[in-house]
C-alpha positions as CSV (number, residue, x, y, z in Angstrom):
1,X,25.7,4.4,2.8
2,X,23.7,6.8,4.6
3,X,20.4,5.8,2.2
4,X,21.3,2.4,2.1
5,X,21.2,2.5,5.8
6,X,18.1,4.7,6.2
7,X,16.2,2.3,3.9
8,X,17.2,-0.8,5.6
9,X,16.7,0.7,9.5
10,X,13.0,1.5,8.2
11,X,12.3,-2.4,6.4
12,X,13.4,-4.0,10.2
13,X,11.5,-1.2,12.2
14,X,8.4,-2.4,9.7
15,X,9.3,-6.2,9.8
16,X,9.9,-5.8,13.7
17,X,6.2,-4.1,14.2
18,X,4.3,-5.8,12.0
19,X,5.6,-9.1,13.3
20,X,4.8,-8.2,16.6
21,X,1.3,-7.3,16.0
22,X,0.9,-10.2,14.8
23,X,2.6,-12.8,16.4
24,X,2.2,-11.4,19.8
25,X,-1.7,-11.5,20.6
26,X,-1.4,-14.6,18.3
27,X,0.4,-16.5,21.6
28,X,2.8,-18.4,19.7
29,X,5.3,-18.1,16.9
30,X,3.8,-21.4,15.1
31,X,1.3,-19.1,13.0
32,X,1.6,-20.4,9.2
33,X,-0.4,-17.8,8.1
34,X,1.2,-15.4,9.7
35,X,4.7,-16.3,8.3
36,X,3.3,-16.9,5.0
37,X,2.3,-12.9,5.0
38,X,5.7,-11.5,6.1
39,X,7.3,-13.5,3.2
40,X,4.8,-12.5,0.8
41,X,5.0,-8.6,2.1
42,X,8.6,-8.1,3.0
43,X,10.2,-10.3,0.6
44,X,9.0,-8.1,-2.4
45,X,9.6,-5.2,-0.8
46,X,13.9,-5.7,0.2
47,X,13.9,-7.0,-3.4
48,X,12.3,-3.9,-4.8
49,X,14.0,-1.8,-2.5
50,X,17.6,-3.2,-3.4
51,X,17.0,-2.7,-6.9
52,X,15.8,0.9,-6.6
53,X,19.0,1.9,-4.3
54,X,21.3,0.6,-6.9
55,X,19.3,1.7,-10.5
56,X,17.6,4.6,-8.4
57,X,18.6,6.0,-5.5
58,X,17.0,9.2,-5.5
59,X,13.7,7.5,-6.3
60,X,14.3,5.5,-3.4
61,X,15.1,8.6,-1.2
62,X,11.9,10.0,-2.2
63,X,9.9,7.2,-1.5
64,X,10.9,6.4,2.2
65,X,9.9,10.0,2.7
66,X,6.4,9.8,4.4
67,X,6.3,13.0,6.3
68,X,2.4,14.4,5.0
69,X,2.5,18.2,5.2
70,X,-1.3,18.8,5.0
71,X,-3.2,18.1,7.8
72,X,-6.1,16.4,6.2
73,X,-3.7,14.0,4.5
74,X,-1.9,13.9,8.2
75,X,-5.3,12.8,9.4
76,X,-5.9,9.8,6.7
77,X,-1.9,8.6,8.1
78,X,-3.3,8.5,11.4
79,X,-6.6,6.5,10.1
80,X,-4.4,4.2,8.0
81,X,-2.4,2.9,10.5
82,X,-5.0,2.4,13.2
83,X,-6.6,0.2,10.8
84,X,-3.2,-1.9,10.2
85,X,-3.2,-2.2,14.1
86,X,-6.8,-3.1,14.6
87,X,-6.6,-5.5,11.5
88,X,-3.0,-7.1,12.5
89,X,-4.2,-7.6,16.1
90,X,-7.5,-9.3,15.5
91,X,-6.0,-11.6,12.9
92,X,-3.8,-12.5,15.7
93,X,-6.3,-13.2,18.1
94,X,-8.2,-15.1,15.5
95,X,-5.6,-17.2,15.2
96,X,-5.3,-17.9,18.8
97,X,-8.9,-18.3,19.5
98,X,-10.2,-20.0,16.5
99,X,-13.1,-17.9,15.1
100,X,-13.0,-18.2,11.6
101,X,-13.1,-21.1,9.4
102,X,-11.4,-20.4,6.0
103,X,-11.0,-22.5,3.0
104,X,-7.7,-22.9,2.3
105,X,-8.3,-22.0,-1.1
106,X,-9.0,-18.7,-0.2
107,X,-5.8,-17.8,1.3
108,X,-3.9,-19.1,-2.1
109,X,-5.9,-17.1,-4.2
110,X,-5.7,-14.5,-2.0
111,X,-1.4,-14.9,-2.1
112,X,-1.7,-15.0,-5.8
113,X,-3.9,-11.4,-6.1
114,X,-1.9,-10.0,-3.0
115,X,1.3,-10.9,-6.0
116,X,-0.5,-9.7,-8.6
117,X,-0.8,-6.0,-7.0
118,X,2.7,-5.7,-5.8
119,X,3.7,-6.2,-9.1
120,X,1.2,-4.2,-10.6
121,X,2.6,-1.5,-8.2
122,X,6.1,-2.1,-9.3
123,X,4.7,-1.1,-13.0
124,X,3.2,1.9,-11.4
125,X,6.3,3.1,-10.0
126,X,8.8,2.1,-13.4
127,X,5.7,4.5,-15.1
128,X,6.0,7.3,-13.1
129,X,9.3,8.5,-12.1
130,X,7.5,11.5,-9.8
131,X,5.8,9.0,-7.2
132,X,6.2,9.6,-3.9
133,X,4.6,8.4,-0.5
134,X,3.3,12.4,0.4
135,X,0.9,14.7,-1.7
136,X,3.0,16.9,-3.8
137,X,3.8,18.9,-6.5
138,X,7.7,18.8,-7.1
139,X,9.7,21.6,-9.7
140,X,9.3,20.4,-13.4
141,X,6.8,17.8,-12.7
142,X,4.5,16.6,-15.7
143,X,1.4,15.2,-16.1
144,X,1.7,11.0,-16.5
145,X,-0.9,10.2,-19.2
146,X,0.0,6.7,-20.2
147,X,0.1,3.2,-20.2
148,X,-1.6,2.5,-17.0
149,X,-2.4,6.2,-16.2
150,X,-4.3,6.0,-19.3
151,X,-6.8,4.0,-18.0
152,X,-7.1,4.9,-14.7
153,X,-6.0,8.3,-12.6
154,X,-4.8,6.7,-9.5
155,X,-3.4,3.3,-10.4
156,X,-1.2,2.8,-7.3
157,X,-4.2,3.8,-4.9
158,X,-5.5,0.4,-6.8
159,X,-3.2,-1.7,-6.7
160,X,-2.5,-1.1,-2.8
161,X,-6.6,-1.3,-2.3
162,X,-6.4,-5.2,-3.2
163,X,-3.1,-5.9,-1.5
164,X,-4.4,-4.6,1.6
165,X,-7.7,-6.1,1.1
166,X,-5.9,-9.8,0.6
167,X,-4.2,-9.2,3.5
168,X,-6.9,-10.7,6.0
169,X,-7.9,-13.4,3.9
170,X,-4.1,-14.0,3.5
171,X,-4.1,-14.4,8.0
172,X,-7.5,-16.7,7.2
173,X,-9.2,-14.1,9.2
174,X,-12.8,-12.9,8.1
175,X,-13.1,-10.7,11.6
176,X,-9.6,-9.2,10.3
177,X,-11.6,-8.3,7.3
178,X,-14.1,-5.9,8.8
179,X,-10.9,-3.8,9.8
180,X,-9.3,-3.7,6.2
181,X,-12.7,-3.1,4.7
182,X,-12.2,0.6,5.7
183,X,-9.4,1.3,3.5
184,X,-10.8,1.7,0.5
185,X,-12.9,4.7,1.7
186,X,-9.5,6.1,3.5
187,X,-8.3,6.1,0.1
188,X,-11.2,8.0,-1.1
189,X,-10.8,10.7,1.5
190,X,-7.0,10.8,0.3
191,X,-7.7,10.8,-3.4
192,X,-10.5,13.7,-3.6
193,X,-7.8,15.7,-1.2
194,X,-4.4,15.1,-3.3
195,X,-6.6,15.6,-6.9
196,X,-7.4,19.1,-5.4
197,X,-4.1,20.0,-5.2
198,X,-3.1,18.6,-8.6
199,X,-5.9,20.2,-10.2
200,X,-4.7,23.8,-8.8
201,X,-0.8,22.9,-8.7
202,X,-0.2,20.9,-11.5
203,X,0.0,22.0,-15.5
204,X,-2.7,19.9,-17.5
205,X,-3.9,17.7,-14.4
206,X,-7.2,19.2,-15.9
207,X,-7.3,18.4,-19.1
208,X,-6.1,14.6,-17.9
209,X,-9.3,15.0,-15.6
210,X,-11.2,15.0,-18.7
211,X,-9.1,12.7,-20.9
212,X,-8.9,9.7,-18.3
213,X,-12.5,9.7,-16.3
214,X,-11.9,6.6,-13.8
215,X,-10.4,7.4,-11.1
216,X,-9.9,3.6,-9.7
217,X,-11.5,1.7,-11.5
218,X,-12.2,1.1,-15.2
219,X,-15.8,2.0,-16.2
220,X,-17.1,2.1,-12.7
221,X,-15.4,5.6,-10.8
C-alpha cells in the first residue's frame, strides 16, 4: 500500500504541474490541445503504472526513484526540467495569443508518433528488467544485448527523444518547439556521462560497445 500510494501521490503531483503550466498562462481551461496531451501522456502512463505494481512491483519501486547521485547527471535533471517549463509555458501562451498556425494534420501525426514511442518504451522496459530513472550499476547486473539493444545502445533515450519532440507539435505550438529542440542534446550530455560509468562499472559493456555501434540511432550515431 505504501508503493501503491507513493506511485499514485507522484502521477497527481505530475498531472497537477503539468496541467498547471499549461493551462494557466493558457487563460482558460477550453485548450483542446492541451487536454488532448494529458490524455495522451497520463493515460499511458497510470495504465503502465498499474500493471507494473501488480506484475512488478519492485520494478515499479525502482523506477519512481529519480534521486541522480552524480552531479553532472544532477545537472542534466535541472536542464531537463527547465526545458519542460519553458516548453509547457510558451505552448500556453501560444495558445492564448495565437502565434502559430498548425495544420491539423500535424498534431495527429504527431499523437500517433507520440504513441508509437510510449509503446516502443514499454518494449524497452519488458527488455530490460535493470532500467531505472538514475545512472547505475546495481549487484548482479548484466549486459542487455538483444532484441532492441541489439540494434541500438540506448533505445529508451530514443524512444523518449521523439515523445518529447511530438510534444509541441502535439500543443500546435512551433515556438514551443524551439524549447523541446534542446533535449536531444541534454540527452547527449547524459548518454556520454552514464556510458562512462558502464564502461568502467559494468562486465562486458565493452565488448557490447563494439558489438552494437549506434548509440541512438540505426546507421547514423
Amino acid at each position: 500500500m505504501k508503493l501503491l500510494f507513493s506511485a499514485l501521490l507522484k502521477f497527481f503531483c505530475g498531472l497537477l504541474m503539468v496541467g498547471v503550466l499549461i493551462f494557466l498562462p493558457a487563460g482558460t481551461l477550453q485548450f483542446a490541445k492541451g487536454w488532448l496531451l494529458m490524455g495522451l501522456l497520463f493515460g499511458p502512463m497510470l495504465a503502465a503504472g498499474f500493471i507494473m505494481f501488480f506484475k512488478s512491483p519492485d520494478f515499479l519501486k525502482k523506477r519512481l526513484d529519480a534521486k541522480e547521485k552524480q552531479a553532472a547527471q544532477k545537472g542534466v535533471l535541472a536542464l531537463s526540467g527547465l526545458m519542460f517549463v519553458a516548453g509547457f509555458v510558451v505552448a500556453g501562451l501560444d495558445f492564448r495569443f495565437g502565434w502559430s498556425r498548425m495544420p491539423l494534420w500535424v498534431t495527429v501525426t504527431a499523437s500517433v508518433l507520440f504513441l508509437a514511442s510510449y509503446g516502443l518504451y514499454a518494449e524497452v522496459m519488458r527488455e530490460n528488467a535493470y532500467l531505472s530513472r538514475t545512472i547505475r550499476v546495481e549487484e548482479g547486473q548484466k549486459v542487455v544485448d538483444t532484441g532492441i539493444y541489439g540494434i541500438v545502445r540506448h533505445p529508451m533515450y530514443s524512444a523518449t527523444i521523439v515523445l518529447f519532440l511530438m510534444i509541441p507539435l502535439v500543443l500546435g505550438s512551433w515556438y514551443a518547439l524551439i524549447a523541446f529542440a534542446f533535449y536531444p542534446a541534454i540527452i547527449v550530455i547524459r548518454l556520454k556521462d552514464e556510458e562512462a560509468l558502464l564502461t568502467r562499472e559494468l562486465t562486458g559493456y565493452a565488448e557490447y560497445q563494439n558489438k552494437v555501434r549506434y548509440r541512438l540511432l540505426p546507421f547514423l550515431w
